[in-house]
Each structure stands twice: as C-alpha cells, then as structure tokens.
N, C-alpha and C positions, 0 to 999 in steps of 0.2 A: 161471769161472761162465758162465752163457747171456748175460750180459748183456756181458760180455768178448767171447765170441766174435761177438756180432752186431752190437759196437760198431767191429768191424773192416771191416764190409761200409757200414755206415750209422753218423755221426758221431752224429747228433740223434736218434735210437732211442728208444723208449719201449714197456717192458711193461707188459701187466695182464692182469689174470685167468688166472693161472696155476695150475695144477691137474694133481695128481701122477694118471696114467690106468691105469699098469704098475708094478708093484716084485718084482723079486724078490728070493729070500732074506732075510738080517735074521731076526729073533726070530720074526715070524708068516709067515715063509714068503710063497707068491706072492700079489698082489692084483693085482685087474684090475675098474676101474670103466666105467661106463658111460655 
C-alpha cells in the first residue's frame, strides 16, 4: 500500500486527502481528472 511504502522513509507519516487523478483500463476505460 502507499501507506507501507512511505512508512519506510518516515515512521510517524500521516495521509489525507487522497484522490485517484489517472486510471486506466478496468470496465470504463481511461479517466483523467482535473
């Protein structure tokens, strides 16, 4: 997970506001927000 690998750099790490920008493939194909 993201939160795995950045837990490697930084012990006390903390996310938020995460938000998918790019997807490709899967059932509807490509998206790309903005």
């Amino acid at each position: 997970t993201v939160y795995d690998m950045l837990k490697a750099a930084q012990r006390d790490i903390r996310i938020g506001d995460i938000r998918l920008v790019r997807k490709t493939g899967g059932k509807s194909g490509e998206i790309e927000l903005e």
